[in-house]
PDB file of N, CA, C and O in Angstrom:
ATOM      1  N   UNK A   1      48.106 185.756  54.201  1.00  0.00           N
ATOM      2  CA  UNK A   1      48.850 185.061  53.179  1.00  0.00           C
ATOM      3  C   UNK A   1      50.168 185.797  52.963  1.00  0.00           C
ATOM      4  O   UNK A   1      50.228 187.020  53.091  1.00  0.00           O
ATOM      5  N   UNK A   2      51.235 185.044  52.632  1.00  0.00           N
ATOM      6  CA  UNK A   2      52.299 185.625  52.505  1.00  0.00           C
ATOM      7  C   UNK A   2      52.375 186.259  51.247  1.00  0.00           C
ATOM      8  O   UNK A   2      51.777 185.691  50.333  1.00  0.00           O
ATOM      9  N   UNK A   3      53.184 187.673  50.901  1.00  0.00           N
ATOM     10  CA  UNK A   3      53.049 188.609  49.877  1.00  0.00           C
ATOM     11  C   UNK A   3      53.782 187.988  49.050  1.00  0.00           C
ATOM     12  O   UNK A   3      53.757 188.358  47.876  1.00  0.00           O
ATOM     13  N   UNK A   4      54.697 186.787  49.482  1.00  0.00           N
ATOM     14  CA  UNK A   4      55.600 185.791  47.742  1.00  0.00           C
ATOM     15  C   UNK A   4      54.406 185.060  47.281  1.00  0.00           C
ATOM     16  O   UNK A   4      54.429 184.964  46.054  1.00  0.00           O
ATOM     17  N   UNK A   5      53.291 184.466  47.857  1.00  0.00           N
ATOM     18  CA  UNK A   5      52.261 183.609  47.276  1.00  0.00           C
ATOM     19  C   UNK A   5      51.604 184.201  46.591  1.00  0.00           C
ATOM     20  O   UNK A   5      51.344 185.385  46.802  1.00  0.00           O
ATOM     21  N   UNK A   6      51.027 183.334  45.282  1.00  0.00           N
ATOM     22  CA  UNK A   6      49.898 183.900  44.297  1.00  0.00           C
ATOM     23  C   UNK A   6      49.238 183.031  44.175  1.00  0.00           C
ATOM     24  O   UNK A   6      49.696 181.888  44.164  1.00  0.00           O
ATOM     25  N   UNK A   7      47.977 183.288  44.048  1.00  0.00           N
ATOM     26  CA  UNK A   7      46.931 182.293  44.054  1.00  0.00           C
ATOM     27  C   UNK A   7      46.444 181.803  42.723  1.00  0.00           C
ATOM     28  O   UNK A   7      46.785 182.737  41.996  1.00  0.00           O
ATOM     29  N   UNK A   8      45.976 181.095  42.104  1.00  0.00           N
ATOM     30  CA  UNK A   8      45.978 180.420  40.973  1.00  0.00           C
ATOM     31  C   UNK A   8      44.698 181.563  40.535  1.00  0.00           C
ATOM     32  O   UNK A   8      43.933 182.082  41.348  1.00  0.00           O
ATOM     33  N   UNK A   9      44.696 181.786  39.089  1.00  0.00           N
ATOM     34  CA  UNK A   9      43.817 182.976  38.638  1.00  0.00           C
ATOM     35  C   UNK A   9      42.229 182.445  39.243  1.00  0.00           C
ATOM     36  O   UNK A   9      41.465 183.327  39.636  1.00  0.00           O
ATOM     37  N   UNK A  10      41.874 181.287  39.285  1.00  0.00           N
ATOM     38  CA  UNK A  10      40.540 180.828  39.725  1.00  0.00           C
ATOM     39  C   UNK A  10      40.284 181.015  40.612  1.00  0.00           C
ATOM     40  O   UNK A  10      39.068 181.129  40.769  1.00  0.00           O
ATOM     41  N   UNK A  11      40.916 181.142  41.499  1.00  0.00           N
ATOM     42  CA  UNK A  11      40.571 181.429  43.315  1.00  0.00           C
ATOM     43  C   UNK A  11      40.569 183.081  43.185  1.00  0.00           C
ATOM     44  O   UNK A  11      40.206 183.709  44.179  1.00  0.00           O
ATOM     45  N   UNK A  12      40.947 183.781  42.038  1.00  0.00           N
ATOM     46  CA  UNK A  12      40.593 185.300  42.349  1.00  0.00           C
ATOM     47  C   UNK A  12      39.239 185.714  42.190  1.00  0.00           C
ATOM     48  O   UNK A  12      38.699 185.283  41.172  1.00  0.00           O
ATOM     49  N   UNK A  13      38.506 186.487  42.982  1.00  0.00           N
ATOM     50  CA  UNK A  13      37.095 187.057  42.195  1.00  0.00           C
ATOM     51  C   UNK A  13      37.402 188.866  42.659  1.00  0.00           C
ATOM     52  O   UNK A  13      38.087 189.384  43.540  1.00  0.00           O
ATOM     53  N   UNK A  14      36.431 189.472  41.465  1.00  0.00           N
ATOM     54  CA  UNK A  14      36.273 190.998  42.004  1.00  0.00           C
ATOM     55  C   UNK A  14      35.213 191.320  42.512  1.00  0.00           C
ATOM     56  O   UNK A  14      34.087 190.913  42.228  1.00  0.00           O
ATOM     57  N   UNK A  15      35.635 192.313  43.543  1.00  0.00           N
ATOM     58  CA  UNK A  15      34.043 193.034  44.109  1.00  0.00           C
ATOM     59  C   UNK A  15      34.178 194.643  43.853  1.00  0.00           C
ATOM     60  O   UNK A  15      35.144 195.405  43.869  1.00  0.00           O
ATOM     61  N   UNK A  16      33.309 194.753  43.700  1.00  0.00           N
ATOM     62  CA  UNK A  16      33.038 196.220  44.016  1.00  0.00           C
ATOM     63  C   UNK A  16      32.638 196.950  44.944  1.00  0.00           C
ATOM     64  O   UNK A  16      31.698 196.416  45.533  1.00  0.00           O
ATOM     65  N   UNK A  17      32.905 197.889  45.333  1.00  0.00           N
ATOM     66  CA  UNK A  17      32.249 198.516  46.921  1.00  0.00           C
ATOM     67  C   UNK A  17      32.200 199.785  46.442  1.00  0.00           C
ATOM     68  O   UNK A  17      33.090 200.309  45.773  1.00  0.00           O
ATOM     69  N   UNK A  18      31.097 200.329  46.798  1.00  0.00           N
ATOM     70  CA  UNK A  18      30.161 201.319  46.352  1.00  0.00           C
ATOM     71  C   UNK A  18      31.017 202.991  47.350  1.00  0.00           C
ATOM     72  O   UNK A  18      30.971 204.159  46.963  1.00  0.00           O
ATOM     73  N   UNK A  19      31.524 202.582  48.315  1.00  0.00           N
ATOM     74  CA  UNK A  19      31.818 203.633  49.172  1.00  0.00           C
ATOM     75  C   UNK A  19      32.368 202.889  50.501  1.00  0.00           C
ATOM     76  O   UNK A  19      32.006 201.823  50.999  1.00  0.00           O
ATOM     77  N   UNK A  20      33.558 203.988  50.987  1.00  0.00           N
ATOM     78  CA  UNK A  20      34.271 203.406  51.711  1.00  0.00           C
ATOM     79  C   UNK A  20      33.871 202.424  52.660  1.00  0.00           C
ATOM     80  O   UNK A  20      32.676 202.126  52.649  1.00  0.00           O
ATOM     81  N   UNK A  21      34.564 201.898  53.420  1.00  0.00           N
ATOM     82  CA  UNK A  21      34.242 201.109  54.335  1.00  0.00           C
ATOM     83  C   UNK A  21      35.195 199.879  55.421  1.00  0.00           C
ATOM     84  O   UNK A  21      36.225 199.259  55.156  1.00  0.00           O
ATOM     85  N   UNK A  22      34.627 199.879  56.263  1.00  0.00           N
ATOM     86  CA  UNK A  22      35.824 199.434  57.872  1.00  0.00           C
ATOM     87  C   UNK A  22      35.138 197.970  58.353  1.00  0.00           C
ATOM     88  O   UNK A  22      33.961 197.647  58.511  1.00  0.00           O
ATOM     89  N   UNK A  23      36.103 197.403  58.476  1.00  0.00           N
ATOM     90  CA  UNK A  23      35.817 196.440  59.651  1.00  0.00           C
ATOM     91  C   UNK A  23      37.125 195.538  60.116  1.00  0.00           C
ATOM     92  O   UNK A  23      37.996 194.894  59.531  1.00  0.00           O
ATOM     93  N   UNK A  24      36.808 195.825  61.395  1.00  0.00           N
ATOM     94  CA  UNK A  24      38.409 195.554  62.567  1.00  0.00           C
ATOM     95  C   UNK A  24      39.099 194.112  62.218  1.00  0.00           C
ATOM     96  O   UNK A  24      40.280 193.768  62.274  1.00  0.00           O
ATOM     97  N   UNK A  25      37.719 193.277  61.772  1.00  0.00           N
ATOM     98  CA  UNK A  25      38.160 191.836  61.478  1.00  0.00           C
ATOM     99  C   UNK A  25      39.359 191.735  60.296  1.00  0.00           C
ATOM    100  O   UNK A  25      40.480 191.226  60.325  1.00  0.00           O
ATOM    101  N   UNK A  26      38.487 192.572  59.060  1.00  0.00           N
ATOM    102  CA  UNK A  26      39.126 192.382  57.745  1.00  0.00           C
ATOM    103  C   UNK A  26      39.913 193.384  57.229  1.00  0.00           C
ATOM    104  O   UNK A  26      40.750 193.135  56.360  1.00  0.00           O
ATOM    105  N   UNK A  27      39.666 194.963  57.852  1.00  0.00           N
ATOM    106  CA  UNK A  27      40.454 195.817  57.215  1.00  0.00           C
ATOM    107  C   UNK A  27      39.621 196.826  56.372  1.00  0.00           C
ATOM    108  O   UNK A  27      38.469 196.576  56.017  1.00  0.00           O
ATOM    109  N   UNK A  28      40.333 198.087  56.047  1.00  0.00           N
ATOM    110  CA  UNK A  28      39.188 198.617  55.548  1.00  0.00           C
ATOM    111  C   UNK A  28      39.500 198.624  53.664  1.00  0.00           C
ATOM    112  O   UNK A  28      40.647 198.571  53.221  1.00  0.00           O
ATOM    113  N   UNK A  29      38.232 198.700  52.741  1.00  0.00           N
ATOM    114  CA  UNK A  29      38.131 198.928  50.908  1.00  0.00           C
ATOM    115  C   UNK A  29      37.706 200.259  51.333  1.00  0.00           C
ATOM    116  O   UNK A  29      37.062 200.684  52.293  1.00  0.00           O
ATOM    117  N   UNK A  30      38.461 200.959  49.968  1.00  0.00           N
ATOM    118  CA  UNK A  30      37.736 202.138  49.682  1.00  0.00           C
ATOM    119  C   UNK A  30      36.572 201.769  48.163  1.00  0.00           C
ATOM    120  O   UNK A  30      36.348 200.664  47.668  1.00  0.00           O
ATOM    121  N   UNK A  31      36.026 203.100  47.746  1.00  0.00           N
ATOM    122  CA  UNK A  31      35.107 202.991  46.685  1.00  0.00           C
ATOM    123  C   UNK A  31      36.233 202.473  45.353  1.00  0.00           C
ATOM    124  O   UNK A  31      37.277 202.930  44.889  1.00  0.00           O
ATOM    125  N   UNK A  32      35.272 201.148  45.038  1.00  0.00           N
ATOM    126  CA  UNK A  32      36.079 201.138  43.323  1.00  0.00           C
ATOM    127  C   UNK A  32      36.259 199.352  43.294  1.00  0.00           C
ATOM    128  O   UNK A  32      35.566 198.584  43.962  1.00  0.00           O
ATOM    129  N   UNK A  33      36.918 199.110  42.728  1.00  0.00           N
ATOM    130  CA  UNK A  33      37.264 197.154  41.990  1.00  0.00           C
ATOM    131  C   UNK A  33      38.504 197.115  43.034  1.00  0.00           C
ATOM    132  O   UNK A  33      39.107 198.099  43.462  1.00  0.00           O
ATOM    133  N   UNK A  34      38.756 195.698  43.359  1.00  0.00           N
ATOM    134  CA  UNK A  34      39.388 195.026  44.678  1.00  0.00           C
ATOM    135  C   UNK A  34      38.881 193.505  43.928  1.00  0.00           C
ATOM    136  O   UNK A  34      37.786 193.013  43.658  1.00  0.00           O
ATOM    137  N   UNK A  35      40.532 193.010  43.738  1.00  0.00           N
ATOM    138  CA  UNK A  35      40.675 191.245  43.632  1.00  0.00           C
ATOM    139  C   UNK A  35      40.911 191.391  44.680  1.00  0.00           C
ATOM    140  O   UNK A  35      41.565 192.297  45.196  1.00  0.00           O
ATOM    141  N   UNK A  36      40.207 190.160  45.333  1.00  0.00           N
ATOM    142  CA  UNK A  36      40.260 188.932  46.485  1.00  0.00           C
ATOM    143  C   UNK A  36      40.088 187.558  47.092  1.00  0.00           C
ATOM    144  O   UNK A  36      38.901 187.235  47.137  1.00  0.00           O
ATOM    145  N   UNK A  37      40.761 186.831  47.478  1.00  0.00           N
ATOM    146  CA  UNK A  37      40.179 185.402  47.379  1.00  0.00           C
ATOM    147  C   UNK A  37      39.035 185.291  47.304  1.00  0.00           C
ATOM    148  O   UNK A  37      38.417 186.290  46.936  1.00  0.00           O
ATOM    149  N   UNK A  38      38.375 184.215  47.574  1.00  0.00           N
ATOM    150  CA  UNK A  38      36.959 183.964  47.208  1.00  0.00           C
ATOM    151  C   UNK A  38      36.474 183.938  48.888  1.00  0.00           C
ATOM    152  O   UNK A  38      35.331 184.329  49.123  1.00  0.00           O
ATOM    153  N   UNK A  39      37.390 183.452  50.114  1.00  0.00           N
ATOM    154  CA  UNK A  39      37.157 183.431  51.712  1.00  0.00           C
ATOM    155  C   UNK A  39      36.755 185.087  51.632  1.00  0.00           C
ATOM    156  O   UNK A  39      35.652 185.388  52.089  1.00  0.00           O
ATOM    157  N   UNK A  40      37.650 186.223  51.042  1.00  0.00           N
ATOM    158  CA  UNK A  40      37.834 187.485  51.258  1.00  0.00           C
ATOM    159  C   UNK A  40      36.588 188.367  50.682  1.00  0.00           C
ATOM    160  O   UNK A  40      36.017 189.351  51.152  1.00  0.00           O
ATOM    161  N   UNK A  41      36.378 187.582  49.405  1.00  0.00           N
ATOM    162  CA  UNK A  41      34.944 188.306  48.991  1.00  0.00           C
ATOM    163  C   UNK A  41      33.798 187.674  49.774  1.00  0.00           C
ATOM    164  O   UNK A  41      33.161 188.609  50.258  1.00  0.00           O
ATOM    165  N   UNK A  42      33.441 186.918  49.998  1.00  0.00           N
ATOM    166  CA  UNK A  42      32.461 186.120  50.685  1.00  0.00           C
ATOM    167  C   UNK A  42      32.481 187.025  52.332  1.00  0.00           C
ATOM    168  O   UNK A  42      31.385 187.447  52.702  1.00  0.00           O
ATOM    169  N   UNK A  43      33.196 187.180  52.869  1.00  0.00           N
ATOM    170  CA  UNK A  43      33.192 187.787  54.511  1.00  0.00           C
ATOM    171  C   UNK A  43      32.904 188.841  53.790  1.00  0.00           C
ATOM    172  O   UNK A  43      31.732 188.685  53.450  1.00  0.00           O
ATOM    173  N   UNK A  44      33.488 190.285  53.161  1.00  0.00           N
ATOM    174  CA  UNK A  44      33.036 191.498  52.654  1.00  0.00           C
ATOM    175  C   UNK A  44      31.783 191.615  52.350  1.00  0.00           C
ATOM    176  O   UNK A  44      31.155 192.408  53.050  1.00  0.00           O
ATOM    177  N   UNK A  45      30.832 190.709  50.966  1.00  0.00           N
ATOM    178  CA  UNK A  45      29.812 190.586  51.023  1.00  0.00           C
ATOM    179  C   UNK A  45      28.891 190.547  52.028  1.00  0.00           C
ATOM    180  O   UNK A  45      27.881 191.249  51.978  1.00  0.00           O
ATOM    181  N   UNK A  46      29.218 189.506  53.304  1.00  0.00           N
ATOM    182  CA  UNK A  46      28.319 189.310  54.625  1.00  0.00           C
ATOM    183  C   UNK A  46      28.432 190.304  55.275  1.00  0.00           C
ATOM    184  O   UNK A  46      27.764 190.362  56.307  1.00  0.00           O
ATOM    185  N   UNK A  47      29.636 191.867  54.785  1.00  0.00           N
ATOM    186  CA  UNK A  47      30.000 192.217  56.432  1.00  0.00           C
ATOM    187  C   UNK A  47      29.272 193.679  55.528  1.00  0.00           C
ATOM    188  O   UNK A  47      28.780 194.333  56.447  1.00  0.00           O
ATOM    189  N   UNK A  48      29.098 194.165  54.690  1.00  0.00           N
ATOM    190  CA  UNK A  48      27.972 195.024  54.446  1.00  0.00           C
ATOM    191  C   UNK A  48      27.242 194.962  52.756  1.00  0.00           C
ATOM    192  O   UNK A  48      27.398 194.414  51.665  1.00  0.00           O
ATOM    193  N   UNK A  49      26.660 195.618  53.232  1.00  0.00           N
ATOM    194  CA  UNK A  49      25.722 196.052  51.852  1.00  0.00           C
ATOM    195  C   UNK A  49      26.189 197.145  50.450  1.00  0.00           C
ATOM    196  O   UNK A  49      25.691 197.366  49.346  1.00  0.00           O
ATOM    197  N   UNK A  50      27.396 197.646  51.189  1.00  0.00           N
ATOM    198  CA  UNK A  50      28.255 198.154  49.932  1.00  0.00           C
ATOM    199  C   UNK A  50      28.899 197.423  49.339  1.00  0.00           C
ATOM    200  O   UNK A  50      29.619 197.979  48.510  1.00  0.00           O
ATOM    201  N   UNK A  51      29.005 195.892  49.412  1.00  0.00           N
ATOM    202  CA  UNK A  51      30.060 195.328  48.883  1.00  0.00           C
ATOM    203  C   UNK A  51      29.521 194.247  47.628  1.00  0.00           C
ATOM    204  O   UNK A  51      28.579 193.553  48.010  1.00  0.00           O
ATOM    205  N   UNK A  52      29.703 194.140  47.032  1.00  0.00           N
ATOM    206  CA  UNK A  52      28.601 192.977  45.789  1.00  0.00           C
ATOM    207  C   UNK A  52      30.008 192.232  44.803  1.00  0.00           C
ATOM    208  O   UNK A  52      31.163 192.638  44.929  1.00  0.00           O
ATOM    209  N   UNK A  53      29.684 191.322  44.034  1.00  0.00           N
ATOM    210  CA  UNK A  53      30.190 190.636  43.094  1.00  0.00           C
ATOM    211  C   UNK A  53      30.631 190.940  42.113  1.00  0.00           C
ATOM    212  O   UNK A  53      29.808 190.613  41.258  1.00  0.00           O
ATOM    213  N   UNK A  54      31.614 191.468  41.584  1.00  0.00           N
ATOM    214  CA  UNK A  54      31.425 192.250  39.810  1.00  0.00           C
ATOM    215  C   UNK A  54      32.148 191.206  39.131  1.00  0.00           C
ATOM    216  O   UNK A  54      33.151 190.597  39.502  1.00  0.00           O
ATOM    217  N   UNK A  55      31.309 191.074  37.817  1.00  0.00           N
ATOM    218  CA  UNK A  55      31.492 190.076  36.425  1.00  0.00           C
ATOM    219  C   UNK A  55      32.783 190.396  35.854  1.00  0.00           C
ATOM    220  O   UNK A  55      33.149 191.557  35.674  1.00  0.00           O
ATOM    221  N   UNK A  56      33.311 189.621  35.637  1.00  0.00           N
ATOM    222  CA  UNK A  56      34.470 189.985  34.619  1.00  0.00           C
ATOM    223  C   UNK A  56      34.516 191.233  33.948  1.00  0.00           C
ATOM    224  O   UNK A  56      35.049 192.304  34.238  1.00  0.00           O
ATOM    225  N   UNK A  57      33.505 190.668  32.518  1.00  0.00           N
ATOM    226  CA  UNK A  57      33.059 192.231  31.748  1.00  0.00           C
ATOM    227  C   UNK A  57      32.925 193.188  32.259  1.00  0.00           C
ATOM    228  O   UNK A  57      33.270 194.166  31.596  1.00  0.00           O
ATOM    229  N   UNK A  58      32.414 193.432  33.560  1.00  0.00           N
ATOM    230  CA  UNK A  58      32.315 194.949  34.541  1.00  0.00           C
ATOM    231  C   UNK A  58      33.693 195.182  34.592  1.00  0.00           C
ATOM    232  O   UNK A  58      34.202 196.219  34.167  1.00  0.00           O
ATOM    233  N   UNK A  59      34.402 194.133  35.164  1.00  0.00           N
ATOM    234  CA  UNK A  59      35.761 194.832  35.655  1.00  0.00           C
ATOM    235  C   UNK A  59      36.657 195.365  33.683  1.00  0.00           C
ATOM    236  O   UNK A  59      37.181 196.436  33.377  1.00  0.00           O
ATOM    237  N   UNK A  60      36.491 194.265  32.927  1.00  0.00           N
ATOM    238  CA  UNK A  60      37.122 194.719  31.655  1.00  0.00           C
ATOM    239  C   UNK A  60      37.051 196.211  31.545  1.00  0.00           C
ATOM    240  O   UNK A  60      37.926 197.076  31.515  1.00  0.00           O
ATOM    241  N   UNK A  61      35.198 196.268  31.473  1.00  0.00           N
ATOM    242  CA  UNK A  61      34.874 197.126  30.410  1.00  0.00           C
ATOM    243  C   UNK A  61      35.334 198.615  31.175  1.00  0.00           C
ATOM    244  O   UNK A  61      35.427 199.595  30.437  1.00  0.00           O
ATOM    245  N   UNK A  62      35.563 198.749  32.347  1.00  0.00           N
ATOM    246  CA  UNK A  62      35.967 199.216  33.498  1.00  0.00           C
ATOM    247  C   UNK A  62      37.569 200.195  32.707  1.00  0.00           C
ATOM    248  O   UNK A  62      37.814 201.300  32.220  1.00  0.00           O
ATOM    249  N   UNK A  63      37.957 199.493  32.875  1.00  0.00           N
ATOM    250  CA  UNK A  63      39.534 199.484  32.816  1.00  0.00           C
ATOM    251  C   UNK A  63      39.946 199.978  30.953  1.00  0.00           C
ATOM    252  O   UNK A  63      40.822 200.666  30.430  1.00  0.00           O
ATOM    253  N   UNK A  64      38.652 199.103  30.399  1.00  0.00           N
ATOM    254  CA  UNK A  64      38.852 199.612  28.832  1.00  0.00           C
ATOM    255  C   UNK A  64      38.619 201.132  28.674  1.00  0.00           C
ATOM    256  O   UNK A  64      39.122 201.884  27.839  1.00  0.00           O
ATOM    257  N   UNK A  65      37.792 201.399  29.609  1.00  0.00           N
ATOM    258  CA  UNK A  65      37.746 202.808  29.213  1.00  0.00           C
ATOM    259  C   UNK A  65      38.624 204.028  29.927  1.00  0.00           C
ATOM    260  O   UNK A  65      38.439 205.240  29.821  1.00  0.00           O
ATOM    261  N   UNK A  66      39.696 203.279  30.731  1.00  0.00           N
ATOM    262  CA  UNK A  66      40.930 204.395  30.664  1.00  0.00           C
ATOM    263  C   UNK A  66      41.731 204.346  30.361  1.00  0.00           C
ATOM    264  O   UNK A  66      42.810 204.725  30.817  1.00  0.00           O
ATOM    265  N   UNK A  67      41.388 203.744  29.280  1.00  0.00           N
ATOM    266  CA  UNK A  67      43.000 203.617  27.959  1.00  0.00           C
ATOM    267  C   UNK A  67      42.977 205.159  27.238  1.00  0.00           C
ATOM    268  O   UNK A  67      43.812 205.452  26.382  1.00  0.00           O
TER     269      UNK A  67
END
């Protein structure tokens, strides 16, 4: 996707990934919260077991506490 495009807030979701991680297809996440389309979380999810879904409130409550 081109870096001028933004995607409408609904097509964003967060994941979390537990510890680093590679793949040649997609690129590599390190440990921690990552917005990504919903194509982008969906392949991550399939492509290992460090990678999962995080709720809104996870990501909030996340972020509230390094204020």
């Amino acid at each position: 996707m081109p870096p001028n495009k933004k995607l409408p807030e609904n097509e964003l979701f967060a994941i979390y990934v537990s510890g680093p991680i590679y793949d040649r297809n997609l690129g590599r996440l390190e440990k921690g919260y990552h917005i990504v389309s919903e194509h982008l979380m969906n392949r991550w999810i399939e492509c290992s077991d460090k990678v999962r879904r995080a709720t809104y409130e996870e990501v909030l409550s996340k972020y509230e506490d390094l204020k």
